[in-house]
N, C-alpha and C positions, 0 to 999 in steps of 0.2 A: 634855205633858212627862212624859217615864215614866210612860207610862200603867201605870196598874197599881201601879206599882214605888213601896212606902211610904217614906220618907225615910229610912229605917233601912236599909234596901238599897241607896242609891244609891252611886253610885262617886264617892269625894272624894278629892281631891290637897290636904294640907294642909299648912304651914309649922310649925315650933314657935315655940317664942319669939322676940322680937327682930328678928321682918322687920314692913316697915312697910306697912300698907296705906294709907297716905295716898293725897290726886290720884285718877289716873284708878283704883289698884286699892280705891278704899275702898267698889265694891259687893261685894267678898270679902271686906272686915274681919269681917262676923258671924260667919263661917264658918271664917274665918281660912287661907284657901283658895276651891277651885274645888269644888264639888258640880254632877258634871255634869249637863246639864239631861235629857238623854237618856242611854236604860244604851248605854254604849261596846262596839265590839265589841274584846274583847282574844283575842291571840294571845301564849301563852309557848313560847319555847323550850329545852329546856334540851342542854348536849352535854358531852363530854369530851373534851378535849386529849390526844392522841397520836404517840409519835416511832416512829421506824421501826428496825430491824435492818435494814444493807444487808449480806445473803449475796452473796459472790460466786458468779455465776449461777445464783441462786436466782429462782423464778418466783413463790411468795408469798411476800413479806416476813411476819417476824413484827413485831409492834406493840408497844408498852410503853404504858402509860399516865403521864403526865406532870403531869395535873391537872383538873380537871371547872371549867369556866367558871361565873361566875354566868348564872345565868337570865338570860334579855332578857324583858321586856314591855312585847309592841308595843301599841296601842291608839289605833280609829280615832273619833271622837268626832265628833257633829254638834252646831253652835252653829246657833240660828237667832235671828234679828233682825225680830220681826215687828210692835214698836211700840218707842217708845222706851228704855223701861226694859230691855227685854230686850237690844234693841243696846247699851246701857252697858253692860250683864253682858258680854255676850260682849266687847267691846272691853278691856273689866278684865280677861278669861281669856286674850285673847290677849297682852296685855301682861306679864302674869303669868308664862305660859308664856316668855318671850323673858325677862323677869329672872330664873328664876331657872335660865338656862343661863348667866350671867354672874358670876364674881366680883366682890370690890372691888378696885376699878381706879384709880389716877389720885390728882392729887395735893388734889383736893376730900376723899379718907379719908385722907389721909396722917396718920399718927400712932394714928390710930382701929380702922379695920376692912382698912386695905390689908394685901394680900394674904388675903383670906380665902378660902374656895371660892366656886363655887354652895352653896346652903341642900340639905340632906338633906330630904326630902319623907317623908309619910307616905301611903301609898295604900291605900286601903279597896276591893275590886269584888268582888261577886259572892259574898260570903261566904269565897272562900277565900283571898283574900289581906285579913287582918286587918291593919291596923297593919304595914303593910309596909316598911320605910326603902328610900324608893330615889332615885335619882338620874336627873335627866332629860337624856339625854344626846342628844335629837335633836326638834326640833317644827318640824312641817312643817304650813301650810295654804293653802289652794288657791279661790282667786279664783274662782268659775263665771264661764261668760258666760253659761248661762242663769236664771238668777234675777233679781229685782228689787233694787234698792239701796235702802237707807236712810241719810241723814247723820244723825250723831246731836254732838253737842257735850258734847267728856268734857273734864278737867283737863289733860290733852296738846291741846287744840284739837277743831278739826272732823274726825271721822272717818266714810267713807264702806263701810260695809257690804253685803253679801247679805244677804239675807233666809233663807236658808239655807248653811251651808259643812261642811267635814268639815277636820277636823284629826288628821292625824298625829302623834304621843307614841312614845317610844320610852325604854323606863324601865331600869335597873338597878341588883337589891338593891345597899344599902351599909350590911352588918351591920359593928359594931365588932370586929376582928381579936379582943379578948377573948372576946366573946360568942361566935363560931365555935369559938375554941383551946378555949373551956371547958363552952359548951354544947351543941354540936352532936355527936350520938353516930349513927352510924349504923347501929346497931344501931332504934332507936328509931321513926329516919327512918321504916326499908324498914318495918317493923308501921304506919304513918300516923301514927304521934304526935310529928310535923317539930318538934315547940318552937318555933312561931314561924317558921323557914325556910323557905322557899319550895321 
């Protein structure tokens, strides 16, 4: 499992206060999140938003810029299930990953937490994304048919795994409009000294 890679390196997806790891997520209570078991391959993108000058018949438009989007970060991750403790883990991450693209919903929080978002996430990989807030706007994972299965019995019931799978994540910052309006200086950026921004 991350060979090599000391637990000080490892890529964690973690919650702040107030999310519960009870039932099936309580093998991520320690951690208070996901430390993935393997280093994930991530991909960032970053781009700028542009409108257009339409010249009557003009052959290059000129461009304006409009506004630079947050970063996206993709990341593809492998869960394996190769005895039983480890399929509980994974089955806790995947579950995990699927709460927290959901708000409070329904009239079980009514009064309490309804309408709240998703939880803002914190992501650690690779050294260069410290303490990241972001937000997981896409998890995708994918069945093999050539691996072997393992059932394993979590607090949702019987569930039936791979012995290996990759999961799709797809992340974006969500700094507090304060902290952009007041600390992000782009002078500071372009030198490498981002404050924190990605």
């Amino acid at each position: 499992m991350s060979g090599g890679i000391s637990s000080s390196q490892r890529t964690t997806l973690r919650t702040r206060g107030g999310f519960d790891y009870g039932g099936i997520l309580s093998p991520l209570a320690q951690n208070s999140g996901v430390v993935f078991p393997y280093t994930p391959v991530v991909s960032v993108s970053h781009s700028a938003n542009y409108g257009q000058y339409d010249i009557t018949h003009s052959v290059y438009q000129p461009n304006y810029w409009v506004s630079t989007s947050n970063p996206t970060i993709d990341m593809t991750a492998t869960f394996t299930a190769q005895d039983i403790t480890e399929a509980g883990y994974t089955a806790a991450c995947l579950h995990f990953f699927k709460a927290v693209t959901k708000g409070s919903f329904g009239q079980q929080t009514r009064n309490t937490t309804s309408g709240s978002p998703p939880p803002v996430l914190i992501l650690n990989s690779y050294g260069q994304f410290q303490n990241v807030p972001v937000i997981l706007r896409n998890f995708t994972y994918t069945l093999p048919d050539d691996f072997d299965y393992v059932t394993v019995s979590t607090a949702a019931g019987e569930q039936t795994l791979p012995t290996q799978m990759l999961v799709q994540l797809s992340f974006m910052p969500q700094y507090p409009p304060t902290k952009v309006r007041k600390e992000f200086n782009i002078n500071s950026y372009r030198s490498g000294q981002a404050g924190g921004f990605l």
